[in-house]
PQR file with spaces between the fields and no chain letter, atoms N, CA, C, O and H, PARSE charges and radii, in Angstrom:
ATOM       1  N    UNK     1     -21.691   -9.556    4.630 -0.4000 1.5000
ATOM       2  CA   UNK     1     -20.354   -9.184    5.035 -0.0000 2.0000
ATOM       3  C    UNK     1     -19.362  -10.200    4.468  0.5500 1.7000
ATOM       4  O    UNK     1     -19.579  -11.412    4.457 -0.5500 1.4000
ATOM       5  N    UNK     2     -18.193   -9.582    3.972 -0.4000 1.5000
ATOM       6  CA   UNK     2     -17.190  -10.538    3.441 -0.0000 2.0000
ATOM       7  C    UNK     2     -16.384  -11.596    4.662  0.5500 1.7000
ATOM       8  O    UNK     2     -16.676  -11.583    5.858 -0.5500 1.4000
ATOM       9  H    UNK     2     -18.017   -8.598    3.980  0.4000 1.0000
ATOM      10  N    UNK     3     -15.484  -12.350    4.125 -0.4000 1.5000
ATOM      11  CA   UNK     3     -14.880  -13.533    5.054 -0.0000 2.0000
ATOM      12  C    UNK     3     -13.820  -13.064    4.837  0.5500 1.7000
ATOM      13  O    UNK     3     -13.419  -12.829    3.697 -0.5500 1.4000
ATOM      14  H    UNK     3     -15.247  -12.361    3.154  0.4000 1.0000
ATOM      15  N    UNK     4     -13.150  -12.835    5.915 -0.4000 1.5000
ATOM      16  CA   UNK     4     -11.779  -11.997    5.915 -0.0000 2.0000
ATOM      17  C    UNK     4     -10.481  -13.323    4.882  0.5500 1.7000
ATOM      18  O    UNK     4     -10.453  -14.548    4.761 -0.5500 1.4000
ATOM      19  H    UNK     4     -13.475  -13.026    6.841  0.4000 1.0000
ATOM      20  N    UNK     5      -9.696  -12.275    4.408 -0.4000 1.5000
ATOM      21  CA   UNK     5      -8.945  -12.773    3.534 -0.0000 2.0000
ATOM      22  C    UNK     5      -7.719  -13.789    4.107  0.5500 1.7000
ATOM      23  O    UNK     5      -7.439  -13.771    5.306 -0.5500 1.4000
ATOM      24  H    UNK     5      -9.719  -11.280    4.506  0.4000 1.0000
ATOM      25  N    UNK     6      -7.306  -14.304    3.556 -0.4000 1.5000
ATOM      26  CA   UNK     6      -5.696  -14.915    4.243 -0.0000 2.0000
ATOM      27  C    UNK     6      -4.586  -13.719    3.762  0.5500 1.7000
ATOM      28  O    UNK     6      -4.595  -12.833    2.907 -0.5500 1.4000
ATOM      29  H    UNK     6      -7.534  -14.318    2.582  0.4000 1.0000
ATOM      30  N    UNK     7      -3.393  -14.307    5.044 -0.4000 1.5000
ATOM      31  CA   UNK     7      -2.600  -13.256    5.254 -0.0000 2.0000
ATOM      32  C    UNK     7      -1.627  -13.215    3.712  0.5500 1.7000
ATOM      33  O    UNK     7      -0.868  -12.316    3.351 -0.5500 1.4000
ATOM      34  H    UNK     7      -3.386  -15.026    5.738  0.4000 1.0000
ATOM      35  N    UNK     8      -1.940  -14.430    3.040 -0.4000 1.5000
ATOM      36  CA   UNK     8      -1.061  -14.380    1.623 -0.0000 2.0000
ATOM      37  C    UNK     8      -2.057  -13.504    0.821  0.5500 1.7000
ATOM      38  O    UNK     8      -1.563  -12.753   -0.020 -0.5500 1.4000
ATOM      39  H    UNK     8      -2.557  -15.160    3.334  0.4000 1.0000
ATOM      40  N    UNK     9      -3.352  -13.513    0.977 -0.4000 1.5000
ATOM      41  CA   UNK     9      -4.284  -12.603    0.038 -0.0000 2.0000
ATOM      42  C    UNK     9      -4.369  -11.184    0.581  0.5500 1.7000
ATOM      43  O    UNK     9      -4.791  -10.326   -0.195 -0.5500 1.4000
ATOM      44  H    UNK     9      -3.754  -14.123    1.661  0.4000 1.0000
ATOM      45  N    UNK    10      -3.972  -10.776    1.996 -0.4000 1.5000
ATOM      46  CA   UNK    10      -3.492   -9.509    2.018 -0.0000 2.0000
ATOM      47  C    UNK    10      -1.871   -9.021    1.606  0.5500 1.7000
ATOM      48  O    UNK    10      -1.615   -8.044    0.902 -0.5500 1.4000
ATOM      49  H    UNK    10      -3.630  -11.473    2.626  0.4000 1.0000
ATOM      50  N    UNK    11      -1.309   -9.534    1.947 -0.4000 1.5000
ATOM      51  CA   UNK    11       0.050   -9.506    0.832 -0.0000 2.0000
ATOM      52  C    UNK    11       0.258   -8.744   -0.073  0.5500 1.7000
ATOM      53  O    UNK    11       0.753   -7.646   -0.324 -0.5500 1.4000
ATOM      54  H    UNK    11      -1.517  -10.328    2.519  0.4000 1.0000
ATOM      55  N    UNK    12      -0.704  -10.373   -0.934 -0.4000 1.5000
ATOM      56  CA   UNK    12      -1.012   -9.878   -2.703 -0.0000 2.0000
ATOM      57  C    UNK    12      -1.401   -8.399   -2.717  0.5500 1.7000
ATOM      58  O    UNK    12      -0.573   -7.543   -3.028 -0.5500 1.4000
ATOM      59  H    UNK    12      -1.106  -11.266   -0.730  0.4000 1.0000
ATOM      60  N    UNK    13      -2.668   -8.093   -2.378 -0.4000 1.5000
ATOM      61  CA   UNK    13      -3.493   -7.219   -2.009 -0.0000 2.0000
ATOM      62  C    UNK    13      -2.555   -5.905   -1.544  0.5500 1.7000
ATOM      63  O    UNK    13      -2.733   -4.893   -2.223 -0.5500 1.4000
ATOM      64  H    UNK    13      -3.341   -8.789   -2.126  0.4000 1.0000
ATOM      65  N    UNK    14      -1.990   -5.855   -0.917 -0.4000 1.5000
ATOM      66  CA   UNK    14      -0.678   -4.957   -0.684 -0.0000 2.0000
ATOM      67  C    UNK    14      -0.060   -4.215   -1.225  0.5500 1.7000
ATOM      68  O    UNK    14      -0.044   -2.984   -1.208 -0.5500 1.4000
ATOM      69  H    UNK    14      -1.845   -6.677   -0.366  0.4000 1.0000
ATOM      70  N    UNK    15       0.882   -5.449   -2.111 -0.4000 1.5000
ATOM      71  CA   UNK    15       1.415   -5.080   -3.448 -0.0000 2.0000
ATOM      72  C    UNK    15       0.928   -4.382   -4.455  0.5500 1.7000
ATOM      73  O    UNK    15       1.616   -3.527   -5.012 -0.5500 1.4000
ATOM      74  H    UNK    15       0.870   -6.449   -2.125  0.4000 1.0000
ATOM      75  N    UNK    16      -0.440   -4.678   -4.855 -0.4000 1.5000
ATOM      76  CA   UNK    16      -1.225   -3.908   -6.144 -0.0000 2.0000
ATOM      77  C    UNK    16      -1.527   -2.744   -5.239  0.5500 1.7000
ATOM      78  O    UNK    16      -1.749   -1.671   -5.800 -0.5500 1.4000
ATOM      79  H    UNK    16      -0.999   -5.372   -4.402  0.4000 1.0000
ATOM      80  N    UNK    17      -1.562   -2.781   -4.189 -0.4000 1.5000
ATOM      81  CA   UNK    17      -1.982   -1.471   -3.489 -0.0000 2.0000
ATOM      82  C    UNK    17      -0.768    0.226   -3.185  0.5500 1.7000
ATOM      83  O    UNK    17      -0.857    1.436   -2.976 -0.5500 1.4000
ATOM      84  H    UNK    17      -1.382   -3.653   -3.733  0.4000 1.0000
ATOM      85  N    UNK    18       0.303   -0.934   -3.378 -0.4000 1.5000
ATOM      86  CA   UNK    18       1.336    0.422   -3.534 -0.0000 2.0000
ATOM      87  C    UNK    18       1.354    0.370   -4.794  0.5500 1.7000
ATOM      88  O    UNK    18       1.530    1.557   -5.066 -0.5500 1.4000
ATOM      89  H    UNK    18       0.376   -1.917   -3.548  0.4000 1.0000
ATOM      90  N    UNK    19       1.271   -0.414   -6.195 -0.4000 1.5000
ATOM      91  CA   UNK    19       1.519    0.218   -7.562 -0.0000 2.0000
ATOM      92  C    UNK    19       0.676    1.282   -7.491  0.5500 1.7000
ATOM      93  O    UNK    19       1.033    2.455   -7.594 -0.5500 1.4000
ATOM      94  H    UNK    19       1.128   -1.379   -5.975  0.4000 1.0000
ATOM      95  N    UNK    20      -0.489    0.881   -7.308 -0.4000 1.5000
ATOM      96  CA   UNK    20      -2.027    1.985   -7.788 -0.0000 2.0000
ATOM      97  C    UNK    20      -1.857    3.049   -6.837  0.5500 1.7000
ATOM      98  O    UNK    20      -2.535    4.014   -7.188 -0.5500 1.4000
ATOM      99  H    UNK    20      -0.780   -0.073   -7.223  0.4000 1.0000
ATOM     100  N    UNK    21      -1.055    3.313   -5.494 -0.4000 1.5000
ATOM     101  CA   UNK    21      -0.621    4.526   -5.096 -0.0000 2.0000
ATOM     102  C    UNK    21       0.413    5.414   -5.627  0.5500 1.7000
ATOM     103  O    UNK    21       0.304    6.635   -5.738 -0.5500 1.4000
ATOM     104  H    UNK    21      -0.505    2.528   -5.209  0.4000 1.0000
ATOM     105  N    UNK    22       1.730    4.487   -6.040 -0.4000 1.5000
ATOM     106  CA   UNK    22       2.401    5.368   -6.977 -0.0000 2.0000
ATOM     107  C    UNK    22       2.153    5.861   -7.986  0.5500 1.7000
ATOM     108  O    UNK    22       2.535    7.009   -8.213 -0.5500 1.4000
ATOM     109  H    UNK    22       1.819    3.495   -5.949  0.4000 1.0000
ATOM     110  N    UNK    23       1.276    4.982   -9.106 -0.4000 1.5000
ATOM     111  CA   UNK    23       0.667    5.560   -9.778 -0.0000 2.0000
ATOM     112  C    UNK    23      -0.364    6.864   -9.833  0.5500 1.7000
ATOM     113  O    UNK    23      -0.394    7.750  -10.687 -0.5500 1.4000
ATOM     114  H    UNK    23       0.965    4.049   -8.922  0.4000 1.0000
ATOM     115  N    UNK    24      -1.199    6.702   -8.656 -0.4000 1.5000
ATOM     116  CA   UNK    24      -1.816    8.016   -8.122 -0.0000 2.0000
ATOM     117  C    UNK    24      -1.067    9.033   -7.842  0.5500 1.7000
ATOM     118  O    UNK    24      -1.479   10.163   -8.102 -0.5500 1.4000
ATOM     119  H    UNK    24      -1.174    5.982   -7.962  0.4000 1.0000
ATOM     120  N    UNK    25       0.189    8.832   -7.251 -0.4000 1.5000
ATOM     121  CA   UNK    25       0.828   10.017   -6.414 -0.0000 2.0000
ATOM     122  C    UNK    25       1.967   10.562   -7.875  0.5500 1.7000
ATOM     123  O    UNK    25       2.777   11.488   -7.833 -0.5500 1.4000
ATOM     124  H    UNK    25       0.524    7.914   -7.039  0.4000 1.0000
ATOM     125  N    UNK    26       1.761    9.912   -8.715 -0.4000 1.5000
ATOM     126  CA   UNK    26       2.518   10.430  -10.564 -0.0000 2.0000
ATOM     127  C    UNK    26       1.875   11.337  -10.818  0.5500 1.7000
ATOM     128  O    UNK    26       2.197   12.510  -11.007 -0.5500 1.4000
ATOM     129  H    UNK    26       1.104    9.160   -8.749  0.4000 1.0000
ATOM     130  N    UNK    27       0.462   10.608  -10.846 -0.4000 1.5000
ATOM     131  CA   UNK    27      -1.020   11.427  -11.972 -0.0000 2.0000
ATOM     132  C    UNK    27      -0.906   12.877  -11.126  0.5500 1.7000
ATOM     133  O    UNK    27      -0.486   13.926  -11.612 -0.5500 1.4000
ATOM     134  H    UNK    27       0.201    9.655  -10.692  0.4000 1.0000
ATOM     135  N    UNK    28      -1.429   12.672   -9.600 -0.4000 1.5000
ATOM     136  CA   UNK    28      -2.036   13.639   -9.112 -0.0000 2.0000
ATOM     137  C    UNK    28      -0.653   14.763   -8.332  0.5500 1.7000
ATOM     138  O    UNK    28      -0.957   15.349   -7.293 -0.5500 1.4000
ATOM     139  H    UNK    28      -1.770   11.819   -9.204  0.4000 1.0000
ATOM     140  N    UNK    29       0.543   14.935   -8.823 -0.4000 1.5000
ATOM     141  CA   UNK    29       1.445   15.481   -8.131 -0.0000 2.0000
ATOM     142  C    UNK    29       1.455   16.617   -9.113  0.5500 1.7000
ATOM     143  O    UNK    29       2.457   17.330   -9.046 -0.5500 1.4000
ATOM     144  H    UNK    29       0.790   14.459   -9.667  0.4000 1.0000
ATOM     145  N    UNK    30       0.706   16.883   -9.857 -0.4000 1.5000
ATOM     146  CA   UNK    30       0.290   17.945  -11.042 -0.0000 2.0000
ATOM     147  C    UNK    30      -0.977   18.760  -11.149  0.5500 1.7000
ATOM     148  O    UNK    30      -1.249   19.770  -11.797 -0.5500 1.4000
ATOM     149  H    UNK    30      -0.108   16.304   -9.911  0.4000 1.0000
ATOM     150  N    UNK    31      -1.713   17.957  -10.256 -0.4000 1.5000
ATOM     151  CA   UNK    31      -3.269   18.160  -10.561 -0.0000 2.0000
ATOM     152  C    UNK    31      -3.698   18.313   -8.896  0.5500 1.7000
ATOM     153  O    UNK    31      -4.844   18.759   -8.837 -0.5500 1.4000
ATOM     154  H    UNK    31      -1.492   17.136   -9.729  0.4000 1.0000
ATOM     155  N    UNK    32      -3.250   18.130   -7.848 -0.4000 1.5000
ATOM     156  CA   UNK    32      -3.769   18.389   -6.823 -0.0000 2.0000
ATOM     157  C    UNK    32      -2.867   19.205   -5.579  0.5500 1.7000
ATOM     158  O    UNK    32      -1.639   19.279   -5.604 -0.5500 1.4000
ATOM     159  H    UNK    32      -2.319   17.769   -7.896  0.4000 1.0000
ATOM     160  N    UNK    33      -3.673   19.755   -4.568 -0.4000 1.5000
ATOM     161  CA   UNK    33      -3.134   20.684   -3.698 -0.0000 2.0000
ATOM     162  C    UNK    33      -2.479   19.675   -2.847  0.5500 1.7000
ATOM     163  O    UNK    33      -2.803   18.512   -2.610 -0.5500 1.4000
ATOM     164  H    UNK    33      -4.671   19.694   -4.547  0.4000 1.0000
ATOM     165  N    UNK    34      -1.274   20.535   -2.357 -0.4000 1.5000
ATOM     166  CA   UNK    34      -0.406   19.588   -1.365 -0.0000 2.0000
ATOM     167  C    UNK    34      -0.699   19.188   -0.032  0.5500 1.7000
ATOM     168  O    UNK    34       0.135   18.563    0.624 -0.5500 1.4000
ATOM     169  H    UNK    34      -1.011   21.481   -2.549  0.4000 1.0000
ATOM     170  N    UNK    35      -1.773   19.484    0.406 -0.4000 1.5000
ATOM     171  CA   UNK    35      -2.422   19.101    1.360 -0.0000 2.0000
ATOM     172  C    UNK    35      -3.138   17.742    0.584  0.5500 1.7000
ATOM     173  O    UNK    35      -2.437   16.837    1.037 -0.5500 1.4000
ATOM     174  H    UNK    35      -2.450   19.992   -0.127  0.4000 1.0000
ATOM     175  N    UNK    36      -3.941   17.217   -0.148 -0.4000 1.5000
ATOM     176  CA   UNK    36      -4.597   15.920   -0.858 -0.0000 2.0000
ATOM     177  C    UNK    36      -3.100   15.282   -1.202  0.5500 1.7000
ATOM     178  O    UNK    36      -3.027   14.103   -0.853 -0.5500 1.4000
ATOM     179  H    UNK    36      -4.511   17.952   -0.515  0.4000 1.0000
ATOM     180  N    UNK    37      -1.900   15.805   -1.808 -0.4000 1.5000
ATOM     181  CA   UNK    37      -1.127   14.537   -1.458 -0.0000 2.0000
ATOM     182  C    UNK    37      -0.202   14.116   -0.739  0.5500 1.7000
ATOM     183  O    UNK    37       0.496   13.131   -0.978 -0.5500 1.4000
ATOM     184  H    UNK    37      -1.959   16.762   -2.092  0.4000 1.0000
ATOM     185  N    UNK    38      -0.093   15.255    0.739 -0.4000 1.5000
ATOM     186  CA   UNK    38       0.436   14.411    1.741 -0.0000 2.0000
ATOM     187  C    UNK    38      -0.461   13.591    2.208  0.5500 1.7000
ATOM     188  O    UNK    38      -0.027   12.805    3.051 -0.5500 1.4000
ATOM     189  H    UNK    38      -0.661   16.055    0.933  0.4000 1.0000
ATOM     190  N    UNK    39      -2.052   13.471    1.831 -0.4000 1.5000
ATOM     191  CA   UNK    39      -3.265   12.497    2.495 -0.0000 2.0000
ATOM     192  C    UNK    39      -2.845   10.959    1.356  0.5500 1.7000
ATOM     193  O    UNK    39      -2.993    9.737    1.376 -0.5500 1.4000
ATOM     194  H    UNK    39      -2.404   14.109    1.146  0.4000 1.0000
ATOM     195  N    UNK    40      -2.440   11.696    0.743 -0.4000 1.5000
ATOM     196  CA   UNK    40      -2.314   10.047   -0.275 -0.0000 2.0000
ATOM     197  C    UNK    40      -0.921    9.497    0.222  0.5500 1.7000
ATOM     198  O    UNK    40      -0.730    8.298    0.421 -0.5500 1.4000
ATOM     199  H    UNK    40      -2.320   12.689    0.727  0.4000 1.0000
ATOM     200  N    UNK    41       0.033   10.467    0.406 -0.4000 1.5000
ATOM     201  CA   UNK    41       1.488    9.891    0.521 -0.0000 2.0000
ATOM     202  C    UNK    41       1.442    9.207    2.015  0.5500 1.7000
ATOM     203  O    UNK    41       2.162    8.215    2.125 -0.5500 1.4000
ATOM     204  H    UNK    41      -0.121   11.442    0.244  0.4000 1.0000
ATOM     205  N    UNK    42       0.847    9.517    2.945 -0.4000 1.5000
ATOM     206  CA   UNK    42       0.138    8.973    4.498 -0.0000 2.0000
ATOM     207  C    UNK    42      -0.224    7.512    3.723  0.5500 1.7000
ATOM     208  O    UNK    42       0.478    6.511    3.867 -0.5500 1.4000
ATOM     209  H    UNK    42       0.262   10.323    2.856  0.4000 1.0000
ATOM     210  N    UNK    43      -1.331    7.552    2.950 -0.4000 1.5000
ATOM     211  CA   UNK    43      -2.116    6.555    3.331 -0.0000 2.0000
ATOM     212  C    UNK    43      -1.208    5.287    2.188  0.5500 1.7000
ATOM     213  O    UNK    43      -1.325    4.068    2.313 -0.5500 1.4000
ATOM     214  H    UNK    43      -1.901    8.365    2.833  0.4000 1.0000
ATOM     215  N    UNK    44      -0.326    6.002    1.106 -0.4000 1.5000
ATOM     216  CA   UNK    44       1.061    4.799    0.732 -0.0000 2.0000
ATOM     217  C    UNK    44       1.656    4.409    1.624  0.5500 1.7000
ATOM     218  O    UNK    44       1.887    3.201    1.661 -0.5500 1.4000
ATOM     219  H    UNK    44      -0.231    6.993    1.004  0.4000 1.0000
ATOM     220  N    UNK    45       2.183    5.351    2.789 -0.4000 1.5000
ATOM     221  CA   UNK    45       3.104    4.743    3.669 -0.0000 2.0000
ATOM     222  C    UNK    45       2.255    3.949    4.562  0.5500 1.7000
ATOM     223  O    UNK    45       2.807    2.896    4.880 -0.5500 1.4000
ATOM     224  H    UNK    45       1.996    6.332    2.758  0.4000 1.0000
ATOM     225  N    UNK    46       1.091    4.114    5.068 -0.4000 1.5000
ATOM     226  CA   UNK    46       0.087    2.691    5.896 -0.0000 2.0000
ATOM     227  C    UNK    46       0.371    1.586    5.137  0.5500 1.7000
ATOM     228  O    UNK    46       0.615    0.619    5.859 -0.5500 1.4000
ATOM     229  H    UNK    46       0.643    4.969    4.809  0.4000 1.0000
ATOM     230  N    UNK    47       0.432    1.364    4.043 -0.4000 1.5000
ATOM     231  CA   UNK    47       0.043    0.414    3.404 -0.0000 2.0000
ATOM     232  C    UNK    47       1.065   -0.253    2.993  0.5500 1.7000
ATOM     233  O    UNK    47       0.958   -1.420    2.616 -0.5500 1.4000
ATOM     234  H    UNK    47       0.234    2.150    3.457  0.4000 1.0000
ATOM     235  N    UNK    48       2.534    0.596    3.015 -0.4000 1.5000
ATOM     236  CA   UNK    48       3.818    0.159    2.727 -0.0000 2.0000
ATOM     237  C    UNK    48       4.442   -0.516    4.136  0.5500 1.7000
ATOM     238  O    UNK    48       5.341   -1.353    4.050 -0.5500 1.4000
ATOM     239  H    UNK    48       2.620    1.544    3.322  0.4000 1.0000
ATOM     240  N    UNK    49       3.995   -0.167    5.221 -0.4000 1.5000
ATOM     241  CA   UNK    49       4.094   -0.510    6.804 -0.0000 2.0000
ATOM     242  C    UNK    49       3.115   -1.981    7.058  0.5500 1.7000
ATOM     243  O    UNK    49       3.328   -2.876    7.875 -0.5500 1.4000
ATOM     244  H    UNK    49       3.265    0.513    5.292  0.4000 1.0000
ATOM     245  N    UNK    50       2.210   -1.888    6.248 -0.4000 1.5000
ATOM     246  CA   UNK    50       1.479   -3.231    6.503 -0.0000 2.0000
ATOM     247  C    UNK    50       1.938   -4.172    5.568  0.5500 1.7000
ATOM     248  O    UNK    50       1.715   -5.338    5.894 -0.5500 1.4000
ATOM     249  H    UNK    50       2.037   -1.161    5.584  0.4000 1.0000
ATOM     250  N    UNK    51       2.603   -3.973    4.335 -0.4000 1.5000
ATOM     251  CA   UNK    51       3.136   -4.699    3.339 -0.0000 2.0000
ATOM     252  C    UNK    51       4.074   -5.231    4.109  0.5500 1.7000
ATOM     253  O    UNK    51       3.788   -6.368    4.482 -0.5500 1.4000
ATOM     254  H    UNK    51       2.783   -3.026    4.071  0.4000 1.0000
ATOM     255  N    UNK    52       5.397   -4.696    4.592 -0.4000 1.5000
ATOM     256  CA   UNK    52       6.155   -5.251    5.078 -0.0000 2.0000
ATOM     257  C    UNK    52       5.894   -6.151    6.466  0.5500 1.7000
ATOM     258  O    UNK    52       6.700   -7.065    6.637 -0.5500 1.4000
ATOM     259  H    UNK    52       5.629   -3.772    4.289  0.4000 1.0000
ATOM     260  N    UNK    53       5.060   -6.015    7.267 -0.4000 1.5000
ATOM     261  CA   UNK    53       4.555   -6.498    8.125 -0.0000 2.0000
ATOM     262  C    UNK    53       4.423   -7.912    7.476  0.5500 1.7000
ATOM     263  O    UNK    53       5.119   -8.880    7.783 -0.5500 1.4000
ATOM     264  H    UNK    53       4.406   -5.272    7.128  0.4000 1.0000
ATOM     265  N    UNK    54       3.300   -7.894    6.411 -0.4000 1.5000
ATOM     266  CA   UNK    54       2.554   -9.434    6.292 -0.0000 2.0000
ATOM     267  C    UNK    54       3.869  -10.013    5.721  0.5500 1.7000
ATOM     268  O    UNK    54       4.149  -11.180    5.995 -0.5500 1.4000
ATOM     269  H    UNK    54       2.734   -7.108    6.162  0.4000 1.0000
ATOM     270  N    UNK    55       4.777   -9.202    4.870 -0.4000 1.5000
ATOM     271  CA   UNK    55       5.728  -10.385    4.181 -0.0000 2.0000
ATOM     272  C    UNK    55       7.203  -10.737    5.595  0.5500 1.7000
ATOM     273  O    UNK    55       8.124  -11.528    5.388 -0.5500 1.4000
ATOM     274  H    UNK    55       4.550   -8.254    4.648  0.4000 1.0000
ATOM     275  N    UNK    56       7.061  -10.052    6.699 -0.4000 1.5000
ATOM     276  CA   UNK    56       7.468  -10.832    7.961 -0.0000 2.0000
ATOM     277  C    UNK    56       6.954  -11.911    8.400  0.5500 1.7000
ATOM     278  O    UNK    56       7.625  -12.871    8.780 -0.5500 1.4000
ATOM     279  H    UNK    56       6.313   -9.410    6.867  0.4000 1.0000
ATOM     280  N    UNK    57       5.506  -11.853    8.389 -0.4000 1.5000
ATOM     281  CA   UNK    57       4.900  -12.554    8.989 -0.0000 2.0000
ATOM     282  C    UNK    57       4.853  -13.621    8.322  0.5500 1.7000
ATOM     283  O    UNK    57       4.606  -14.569    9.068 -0.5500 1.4000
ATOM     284  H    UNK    57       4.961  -11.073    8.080  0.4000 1.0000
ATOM     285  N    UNK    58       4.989  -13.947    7.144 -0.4000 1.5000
ATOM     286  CA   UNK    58       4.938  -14.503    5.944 -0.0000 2.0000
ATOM     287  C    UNK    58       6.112  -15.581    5.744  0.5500 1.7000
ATOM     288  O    UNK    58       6.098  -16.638    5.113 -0.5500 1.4000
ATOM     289  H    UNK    58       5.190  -13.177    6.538  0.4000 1.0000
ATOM     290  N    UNK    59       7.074  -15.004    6.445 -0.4000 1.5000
ATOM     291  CA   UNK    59       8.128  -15.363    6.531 -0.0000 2.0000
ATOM     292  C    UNK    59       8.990  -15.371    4.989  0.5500 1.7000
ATOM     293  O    UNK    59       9.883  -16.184    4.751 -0.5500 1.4000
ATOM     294  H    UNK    59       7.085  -14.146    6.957  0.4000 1.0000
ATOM     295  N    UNK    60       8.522  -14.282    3.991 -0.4000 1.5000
ATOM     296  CA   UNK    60       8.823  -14.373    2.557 -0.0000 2.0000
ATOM     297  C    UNK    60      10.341  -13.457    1.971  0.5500 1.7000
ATOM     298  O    UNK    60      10.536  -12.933    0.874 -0.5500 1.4000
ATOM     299  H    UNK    60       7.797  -13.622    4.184  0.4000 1.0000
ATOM     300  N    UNK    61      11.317  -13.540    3.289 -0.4000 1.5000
ATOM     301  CA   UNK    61      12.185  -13.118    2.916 -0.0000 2.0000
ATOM     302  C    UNK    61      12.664  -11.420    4.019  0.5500 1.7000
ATOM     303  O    UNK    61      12.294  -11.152    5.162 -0.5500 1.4000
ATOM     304  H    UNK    61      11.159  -13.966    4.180  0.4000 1.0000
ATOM     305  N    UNK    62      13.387  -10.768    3.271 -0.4000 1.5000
ATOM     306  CA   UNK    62      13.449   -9.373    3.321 -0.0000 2.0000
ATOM     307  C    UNK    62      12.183   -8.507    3.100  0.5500 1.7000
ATOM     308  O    UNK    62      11.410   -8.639    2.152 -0.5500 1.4000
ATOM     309  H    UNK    62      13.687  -10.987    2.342  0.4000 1.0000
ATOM     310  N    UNK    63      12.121   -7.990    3.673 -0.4000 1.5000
ATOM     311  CA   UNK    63      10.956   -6.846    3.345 -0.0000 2.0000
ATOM     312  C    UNK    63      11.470   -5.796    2.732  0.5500 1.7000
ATOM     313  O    UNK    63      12.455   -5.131    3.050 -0.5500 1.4000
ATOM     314  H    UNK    63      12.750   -7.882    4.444  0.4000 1.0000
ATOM     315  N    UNK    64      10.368   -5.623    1.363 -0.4000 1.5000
ATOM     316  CA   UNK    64      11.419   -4.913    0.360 -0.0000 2.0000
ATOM     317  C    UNK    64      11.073   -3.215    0.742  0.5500 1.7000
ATOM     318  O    UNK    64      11.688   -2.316    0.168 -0.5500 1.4000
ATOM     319  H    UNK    64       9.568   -6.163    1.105  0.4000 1.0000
């Protein structure tokens, strides 16, 4: 089992995590049924809700 990350390595982790969703939600807004990408556009916005979270917590400014 892994050793949980620090809150700056979920962050990071964050960030590359909404590019590679927008990027998904580009590719696949052509190629998939709209039911698969309100499941992707859900699971950008989790991840855009926890982004801003850690960079509060972070104390790294505005949350963009």
């Amino acid at each position: 089992m892994r050793e949980p990350i620090s809150l700056d390595q979920a962050e990071y982790k964050s960030a590359l995590a909404s590019s590679l969703y927008e990027t998904i939600l580009e590719k696949a807004s052509a190629e998939c049924s709209e039911t698969l990408l309100n499941h992707i556009s859900l699971a950008c916005d989790l991840n855009q809700e926890i982004h801003r979270a850690l960079i509060a917590e972070l104390g790294m400014g505005e949350a963009k």
